[in-house]
N, C-alpha and C positions, 0 to 999 in steps of 0.2 A: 253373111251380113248380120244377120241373127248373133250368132257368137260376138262377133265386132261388138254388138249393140248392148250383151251381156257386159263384155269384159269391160268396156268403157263405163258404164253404171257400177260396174264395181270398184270400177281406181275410182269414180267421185264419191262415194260413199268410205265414211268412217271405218276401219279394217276393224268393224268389233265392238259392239260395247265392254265389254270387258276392260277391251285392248285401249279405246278409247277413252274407258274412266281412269284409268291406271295411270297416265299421265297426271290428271289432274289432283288424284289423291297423290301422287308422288309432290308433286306443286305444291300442296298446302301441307304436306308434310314437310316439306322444304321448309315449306311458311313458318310453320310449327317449332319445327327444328331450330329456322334462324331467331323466331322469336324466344323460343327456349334460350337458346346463346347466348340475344339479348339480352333477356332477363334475367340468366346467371352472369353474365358479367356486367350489368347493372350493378346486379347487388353483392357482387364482387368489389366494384368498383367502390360503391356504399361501404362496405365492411375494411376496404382499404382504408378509407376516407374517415372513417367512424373512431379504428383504433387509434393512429396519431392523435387525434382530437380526447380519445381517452386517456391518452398516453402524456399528453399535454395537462389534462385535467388532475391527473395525479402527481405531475411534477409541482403543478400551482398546488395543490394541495401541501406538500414537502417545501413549497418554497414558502406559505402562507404559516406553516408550522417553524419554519428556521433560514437562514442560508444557503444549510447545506447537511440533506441526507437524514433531514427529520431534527436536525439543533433547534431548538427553542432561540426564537428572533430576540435580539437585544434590541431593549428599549435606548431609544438613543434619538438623535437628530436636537435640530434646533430646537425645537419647542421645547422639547423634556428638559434640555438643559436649562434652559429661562425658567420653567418651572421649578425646578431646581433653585436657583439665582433666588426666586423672589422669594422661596421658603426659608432661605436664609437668611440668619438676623443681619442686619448693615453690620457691616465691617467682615473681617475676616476671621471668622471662629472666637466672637466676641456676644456675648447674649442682648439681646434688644433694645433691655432697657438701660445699658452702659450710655451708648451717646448720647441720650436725651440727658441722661445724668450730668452726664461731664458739661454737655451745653448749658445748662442750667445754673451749674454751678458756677459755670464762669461767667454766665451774663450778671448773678449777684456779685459777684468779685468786680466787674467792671462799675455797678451799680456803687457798692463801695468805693471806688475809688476816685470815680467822680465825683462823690460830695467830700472825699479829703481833699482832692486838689483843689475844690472850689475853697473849701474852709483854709486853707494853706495860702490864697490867693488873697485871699479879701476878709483876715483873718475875725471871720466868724470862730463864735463859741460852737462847740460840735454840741448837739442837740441830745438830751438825757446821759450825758454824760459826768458823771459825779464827778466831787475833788476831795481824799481823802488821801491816807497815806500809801495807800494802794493803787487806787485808780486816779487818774490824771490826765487825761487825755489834752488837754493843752498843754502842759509841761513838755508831753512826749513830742507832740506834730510841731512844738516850738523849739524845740532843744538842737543843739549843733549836730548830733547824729542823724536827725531829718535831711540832711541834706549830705549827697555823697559826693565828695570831695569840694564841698560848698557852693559848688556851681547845680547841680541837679537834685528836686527836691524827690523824695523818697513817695510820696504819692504822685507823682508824674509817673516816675520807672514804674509805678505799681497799677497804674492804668494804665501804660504803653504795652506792659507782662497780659493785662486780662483781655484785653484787646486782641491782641493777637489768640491766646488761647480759647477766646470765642471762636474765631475763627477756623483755629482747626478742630476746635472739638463742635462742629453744627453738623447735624444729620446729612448734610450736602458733602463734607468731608470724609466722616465716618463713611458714608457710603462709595467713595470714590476708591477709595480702601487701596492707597496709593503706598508704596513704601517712603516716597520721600515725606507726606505726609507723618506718617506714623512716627521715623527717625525726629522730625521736628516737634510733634508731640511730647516725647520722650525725652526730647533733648529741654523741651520748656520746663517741664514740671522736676526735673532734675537740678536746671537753674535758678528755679523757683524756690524749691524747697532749699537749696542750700542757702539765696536769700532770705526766707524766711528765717531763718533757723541761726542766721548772724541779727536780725534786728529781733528776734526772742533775747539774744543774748544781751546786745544792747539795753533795752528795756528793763531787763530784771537788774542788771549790775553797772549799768554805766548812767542809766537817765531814773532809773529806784523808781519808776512808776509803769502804768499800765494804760493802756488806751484801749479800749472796748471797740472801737470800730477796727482796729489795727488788729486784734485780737481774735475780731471778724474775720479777716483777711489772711490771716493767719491758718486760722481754722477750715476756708474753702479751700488753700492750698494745698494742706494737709490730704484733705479728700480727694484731691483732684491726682494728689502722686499717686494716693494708695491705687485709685480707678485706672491710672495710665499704667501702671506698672504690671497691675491684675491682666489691660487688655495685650503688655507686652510678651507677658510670660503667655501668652494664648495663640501669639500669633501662627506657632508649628500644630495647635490642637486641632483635632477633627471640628468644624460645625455647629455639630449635634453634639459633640462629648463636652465642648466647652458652654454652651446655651445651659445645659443640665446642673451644670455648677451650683 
C-alpha cells in the first residue's frame, strides 16, 4: 500500500525540475528562434522592398537626366515651340520692322490716291502744286495719258493697286505668313513697278511735265518693291540670320 502510495505521488509530480524547466526554455527558445526568423525575414523582406525602390530611384534619376542611359533630355514639346513662334519676328525669316514698314507705306500710297481720284473727279486744283516748266500737275492728271485706254482713269487703278497692297502688307498678313500671301505680294509690287516705271516714262517725254503728288506715288512704290523683294530673297533664310541684316 505504502509503495502504491509512493509511486502514484510520483507519476503526479513533475519528473524534475530540471526536466521540467527544459521544456519551457526549449518553448521560448522556439519563441526566440521563430521570432529571430521573423525578424530576419522582416527585414529580408524590407531590403527586398527597399532595393527595387532604389533601383527605381536611380532609373528616374537617368530618366530625369535624358531618355535614355544618361542623354541629356531635349528641350521640346508644345510650349518651347510657341516660345519659339513668338520670338520670331512676323513673317518668315523677315526682321520686325519690315511689315509695319510696308503697311505704312502703303496706307500713304492709298492716302495719295484718294485725293487724285477725288481731284480727277470734281476737277479741283491739287493743292501746293506749282505750274512751271517742270512741274505741272494739272497738265499731267488732265492729259490723255491719265486715263488707260480712255475708259479707266490712272488714279482709280492707282487706289484700287494700294488698296489691295494695304491689305497684304497689314501685320495680320505678314503674320499669317502664308505662301499664297507672299506670291500675291510679290506679284503686286512687280505689277506696280512696272506701272510705275511706263507713267515716269509718260511724264518725262510724252506729257513734258511733272506732277508732285504722282511723283509721291512713284516714290512709295519704289520702296515698297525694294522691301518686298528684300523679304522675298529671305524667304529660305534662317530667322535669326535674316532679323541680323
Amino acid at each position: 500500500m505504502a509503495g502504491s502510495q509512493r509511486a502514484r505521488a510520483g507519476a503526479g509530480r513533475t519528473p524534475g525540475k530540471p526536466g521540467g524547466a527544459a521544456p519551457q526554455r526549449s518553448r521560448s527558445g522556439q519563441g526566440s528562434r521563430q521570432g529571430g526568423s521573423n525578424s530576419q525575414g522582416g527585414g529580408s523582406r524590407q531590403g527586398a522592398g527597399s532595393r527595387p525602390a532604389a533601383g527605381r530611384a536611380a532609373r528616374g534619376g537617368q530618366a530625369g537626366q535624358g531618355p535614355g542611359r544618361g542623354r541629356p533630355a531635349q528641350s521640346g514639346g508644345p510650349a518651347a515651340a510657341e516660345g519659339e513662334r513668338a520670338a520670331r519676328p512676323a513673317g518668315s525669316g523677315v526682321p520686325g520692322w519690315l511689315p509695319l514698314t510696308t503697311f505704312i507705306l502703303s496706307l500713304a500710297g492709298v492716302g495719295l490716291s484718294v485725293y487724285l481720284t477725288y481731284t480727277h473727279y470734281t476737277d479741283t486744283a491739287l493743292a501746293g502744286c506749282p505750274v512751271n516748266a517742270t512741274v505741272n500737275c494739272t497738265k499731267v492728271t488732265t492729259s490723255p495719258e491719265s486715263m488707260i485706254f480712255g475708259i479707266f482713269p490712272v488714279a482709280v487703278l492707282g487706289l484700287a493697286f494700294y488698296v489691295f497692297m494695304a491689305a497684304i502688307n497689314s501685320p495680320w498678313a505678314w503674320r499669317a505668313d502664308l505662301a499664297l500671301i507672299r506670291w500675291a505680294r510679290l506679284a503686286g509690287v512687280l505689277t506696280g513697278i512696272v506701272f510705275v516705271l511706263y507713267l515716269v516714262y509718260v511724264e518725262l517725254f510724252e506729257v513734258d511735265a511733272i506732277c508732285e503728288y504722282c511723283t509721291g506715288v512713284h516714290v512709295i512704290t519704289f520702296l515698297l518693291f525694294g522691301l518686298v523683294m528684300y523679304s522675298a530673297a529671305s524667304w529660305n533664310a534662317p530667322a535669326g540670320k535674316a532679323a541680323s541684316r
